[in-house]
C-alpha positions as CSV (number, residue, x, y, z in Angstrom):
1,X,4.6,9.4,20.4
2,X,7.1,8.5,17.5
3,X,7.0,9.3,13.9
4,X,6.5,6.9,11.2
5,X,5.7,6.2,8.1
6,X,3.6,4.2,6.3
7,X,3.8,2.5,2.9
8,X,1.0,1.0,1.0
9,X,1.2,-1.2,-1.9
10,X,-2.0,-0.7,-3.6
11,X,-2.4,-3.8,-5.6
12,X,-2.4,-5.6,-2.3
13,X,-4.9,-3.3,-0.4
14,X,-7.4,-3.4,-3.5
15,X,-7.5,-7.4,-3.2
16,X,-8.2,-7.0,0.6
17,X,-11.0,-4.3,0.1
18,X,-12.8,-6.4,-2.4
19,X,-12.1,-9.6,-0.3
20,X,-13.6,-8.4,2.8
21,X,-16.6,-7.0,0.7
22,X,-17.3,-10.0,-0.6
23,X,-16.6,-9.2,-4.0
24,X,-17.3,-5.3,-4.0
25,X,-14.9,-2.8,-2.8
26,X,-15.2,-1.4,0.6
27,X,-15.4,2.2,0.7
28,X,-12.9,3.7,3.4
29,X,-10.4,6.2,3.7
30,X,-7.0,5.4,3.1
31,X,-5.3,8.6,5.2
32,X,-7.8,7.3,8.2
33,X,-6.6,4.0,7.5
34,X,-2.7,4.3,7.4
35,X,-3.2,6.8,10.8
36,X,-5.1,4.2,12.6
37,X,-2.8,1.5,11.7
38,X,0.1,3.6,13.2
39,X,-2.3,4.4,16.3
40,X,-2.7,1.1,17.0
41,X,1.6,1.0,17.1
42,X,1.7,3.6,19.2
43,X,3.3,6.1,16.3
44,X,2.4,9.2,14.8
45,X,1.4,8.6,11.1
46,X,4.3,11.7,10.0
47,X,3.7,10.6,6.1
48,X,2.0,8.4,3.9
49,X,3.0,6.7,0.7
50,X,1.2,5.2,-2.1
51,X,2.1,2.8,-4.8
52,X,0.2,2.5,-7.8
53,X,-0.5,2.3,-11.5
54,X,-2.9,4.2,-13.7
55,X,-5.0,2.5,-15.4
56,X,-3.6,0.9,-19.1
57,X,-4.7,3.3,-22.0
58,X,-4.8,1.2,-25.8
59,X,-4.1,3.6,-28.4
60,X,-6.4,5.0,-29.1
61,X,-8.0,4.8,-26.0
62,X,-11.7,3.1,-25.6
63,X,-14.7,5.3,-24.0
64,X,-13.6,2.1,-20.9
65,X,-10.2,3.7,-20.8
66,X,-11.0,6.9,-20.5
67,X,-13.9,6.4,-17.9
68,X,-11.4,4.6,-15.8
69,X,-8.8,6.8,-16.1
70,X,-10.9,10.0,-15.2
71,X,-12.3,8.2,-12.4
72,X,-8.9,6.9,-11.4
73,X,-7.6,10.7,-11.6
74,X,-10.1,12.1,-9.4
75,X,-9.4,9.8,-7.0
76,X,-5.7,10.3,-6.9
77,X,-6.5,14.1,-7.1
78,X,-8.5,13.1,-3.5
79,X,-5.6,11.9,-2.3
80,X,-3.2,13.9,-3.1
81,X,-5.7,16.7,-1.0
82,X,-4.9,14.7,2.0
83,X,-1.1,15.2,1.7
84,X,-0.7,11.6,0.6
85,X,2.5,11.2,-2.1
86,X,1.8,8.8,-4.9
87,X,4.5,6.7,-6.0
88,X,3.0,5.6,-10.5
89,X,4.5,2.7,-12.2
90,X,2.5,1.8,-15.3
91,X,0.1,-1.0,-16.2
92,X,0.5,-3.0,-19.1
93,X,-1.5,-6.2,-20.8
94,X,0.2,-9.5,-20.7
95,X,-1.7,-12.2,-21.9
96,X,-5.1,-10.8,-22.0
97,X,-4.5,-9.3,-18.4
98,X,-3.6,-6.2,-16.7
99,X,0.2,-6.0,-14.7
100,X,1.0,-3.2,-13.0
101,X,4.9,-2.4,-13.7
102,X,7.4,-0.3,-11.9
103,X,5.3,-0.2,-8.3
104,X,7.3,-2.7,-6.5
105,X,11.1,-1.0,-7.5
106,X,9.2,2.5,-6.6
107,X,8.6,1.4,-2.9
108,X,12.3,-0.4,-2.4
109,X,13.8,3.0,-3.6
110,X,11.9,4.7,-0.9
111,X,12.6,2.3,1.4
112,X,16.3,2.6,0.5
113,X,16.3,5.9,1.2
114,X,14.2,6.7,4.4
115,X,17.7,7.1,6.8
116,X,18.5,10.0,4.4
117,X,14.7,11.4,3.9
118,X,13.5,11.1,7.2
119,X,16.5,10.5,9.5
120,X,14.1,10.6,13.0
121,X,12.4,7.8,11.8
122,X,13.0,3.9,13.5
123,X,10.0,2.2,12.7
124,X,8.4,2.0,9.5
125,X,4.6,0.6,8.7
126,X,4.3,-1.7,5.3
127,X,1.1,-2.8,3.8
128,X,1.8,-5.4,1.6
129,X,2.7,-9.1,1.0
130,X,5.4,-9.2,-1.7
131,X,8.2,-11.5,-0.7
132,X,10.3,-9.3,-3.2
133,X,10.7,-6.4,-0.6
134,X,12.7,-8.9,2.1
135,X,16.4,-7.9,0.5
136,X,15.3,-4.1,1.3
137,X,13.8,-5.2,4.5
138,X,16.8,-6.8,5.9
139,X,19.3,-3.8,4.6
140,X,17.8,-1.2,6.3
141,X,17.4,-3.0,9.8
142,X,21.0,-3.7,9.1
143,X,22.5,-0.8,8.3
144,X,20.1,2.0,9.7
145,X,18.5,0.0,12.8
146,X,15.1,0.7,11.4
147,X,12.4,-1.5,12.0
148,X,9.8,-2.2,9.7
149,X,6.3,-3.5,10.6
150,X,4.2,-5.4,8.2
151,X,0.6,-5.2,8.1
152,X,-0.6,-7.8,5.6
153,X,-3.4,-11.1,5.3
154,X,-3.5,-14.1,4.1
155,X,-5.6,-17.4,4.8
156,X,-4.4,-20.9,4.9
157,X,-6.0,-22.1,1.6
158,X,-3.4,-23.5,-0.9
159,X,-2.6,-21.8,-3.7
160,X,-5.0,-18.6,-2.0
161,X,-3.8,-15.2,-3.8
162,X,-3.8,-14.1,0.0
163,X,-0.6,-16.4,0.8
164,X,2.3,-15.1,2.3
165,X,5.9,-16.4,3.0
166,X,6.9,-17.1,6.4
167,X,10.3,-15.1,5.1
168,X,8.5,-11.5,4.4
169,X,7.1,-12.2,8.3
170,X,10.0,-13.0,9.5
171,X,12.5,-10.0,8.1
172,X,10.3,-7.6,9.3
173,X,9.9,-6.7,13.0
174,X,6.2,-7.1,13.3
175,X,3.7,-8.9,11.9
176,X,-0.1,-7.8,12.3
177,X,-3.1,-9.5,10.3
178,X,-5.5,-6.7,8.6
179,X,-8.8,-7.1,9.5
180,X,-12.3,-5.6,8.1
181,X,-12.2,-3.8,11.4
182,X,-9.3,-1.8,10.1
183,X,-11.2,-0.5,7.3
184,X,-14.5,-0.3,9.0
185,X,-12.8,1.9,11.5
186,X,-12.0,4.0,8.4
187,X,-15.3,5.5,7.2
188,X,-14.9,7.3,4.2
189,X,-16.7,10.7,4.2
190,X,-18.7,12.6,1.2
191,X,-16.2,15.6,0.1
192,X,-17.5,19.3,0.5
193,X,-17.6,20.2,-3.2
């Protein structure tokens, strides 16, 4: 079985969870997840990556702000247990609403740069939907023959925040719809303390 990768753009999982709870988050574990995924591709999950943002801090900080934040530091602290790299941007407020920055240019650097970091690697495993990541995506299976396999959702409902161009499926290799299976296949599991 092959080595690959897998990169996950949090933002993008985080919609999906709550979307497939119906409004709450399912709990399920992302290492199981990204491994399963590769599974299912008939790789070898070698490393995982993680995009994300802690949560935005005023200054001073509310008690909100500093719940979230210590809650959102234990969980990367869980991760980062399971040998899972974390890739932060930051979040700002815009117009009353909460943007992460940075995330996106994060994963296309690692992208640019998996020939050199991981030379045995052909096939790469992208959770996302950003359209953004196509000018990467078509680089690297230029110049380094890699492929890159998308696992993503959407529905057909107009103006949906689960759409998705027909040009980030087409530049990749693959294209497979996530399903609630995938993360019900995932069970997350109580920590020993």
């Amino acid at each position: 079985m092959k080595d690959t990768i897998v990169l996950i753009d949090s933002g993008f999982l985080s919609k999906i969870s709550k979307k497939f709870g119906k409004g709450r988050y399912l709990a399920y574990d992302i290492k199981k997840l990204a491994e399963n995924l590769a599974k299912k591709q008939d790789l070898n999950c070698k490393k995982i990556f993680y995009y994300t943002a802690p949560p935005f801090q005023s200054i001073p900080s509310t008690k909100e702000e500093n719940l979230r934040r210590k809650k959102y530091d234990k969980f990367i602290t869980s991760l980062l247990r399971k040998n899972i790299t974390i890739r932060e941007g930051k979040c700002h407020m815009i117009n009353n609403k909460y943007q992460q920055k940075g995330v996106d240019t994060l994963l296309t650097i690692d992208l640019s740069h998996v020939k050199e970091d991981f030379p045995e690697i052909k096939k790469i495993i992208l959770i996302s939907s950003d359209t953004d990541f196509c000018p990467i995506i078509k680089d690297i299976k230029k110049r380094n023959n890699i492929e890159v396999i998308l696992y993503s959702y959407f529905d057909k409902k107009r103006q949906s925040k689960f759409s998705i161009s027909n040009e980030l499926i087409q530049c990749c290799s693959r294209f497979i719809q996530l399903t609630k299976q995938d993360f019900d296949n995932s069970p997350l599991e109580k920590e020993e303390s």
